[in-house]
N, C-alpha and C positions, 0 to 999 in steps of 0.2 A: 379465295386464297385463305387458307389456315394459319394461325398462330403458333408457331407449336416450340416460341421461347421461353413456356414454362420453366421453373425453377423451382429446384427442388432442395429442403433443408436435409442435410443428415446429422446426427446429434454431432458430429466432429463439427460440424458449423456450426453449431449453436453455442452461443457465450456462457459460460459456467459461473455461477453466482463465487466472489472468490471472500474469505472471509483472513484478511492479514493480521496479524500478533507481532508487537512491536516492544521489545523490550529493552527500558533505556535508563543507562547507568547516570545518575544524578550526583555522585558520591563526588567527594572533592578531588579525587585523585582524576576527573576528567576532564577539570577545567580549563587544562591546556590546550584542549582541543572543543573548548566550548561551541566556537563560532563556525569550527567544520562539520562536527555533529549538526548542527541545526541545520546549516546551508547544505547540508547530505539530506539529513530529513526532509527538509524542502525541495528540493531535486527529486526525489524518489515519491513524493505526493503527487507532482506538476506531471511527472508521468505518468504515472496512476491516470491521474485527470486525462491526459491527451490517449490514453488506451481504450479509454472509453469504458472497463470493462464494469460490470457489479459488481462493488467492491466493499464491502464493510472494515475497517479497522478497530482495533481496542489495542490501546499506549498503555503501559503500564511501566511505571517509571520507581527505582529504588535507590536508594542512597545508603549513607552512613551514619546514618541518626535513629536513636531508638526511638520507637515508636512508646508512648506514653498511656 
């Protein structure tokens, strides 16, 4: 008796290294929504997590303060 429940990848199966860009408004005007931003941010990480996928991020955060 033969095995013949080989498996086979094709690149649509195979995980795509994914690289996310994250850019977040720090400026005063959004502190009324301080604690839904982060608790969004956080919800959208935990997924990340549970996708499994390879994933790189860079945050890149700006406000309303000169820079010196």
């Amino acid at each position: 008796m033969t095995n013949n429940s080989e498996t086979t990848t094709t690149p649509e199966d195979q995980a795509v290294p994914v690289h996310l860009y994250v850019l977040l408004d720090r400026s005063g005007s959004m502190q009324s929504i301080h604690a839904e931003t982060v608790a969004g941010f956080n919800a959208f990480l935990a997924g990340q997590q549970i996708n499994g996928a390879d994933a790189r991020l860079t945050l890149v955060q700006f406000d309303d303060q000169d820079v010196a």
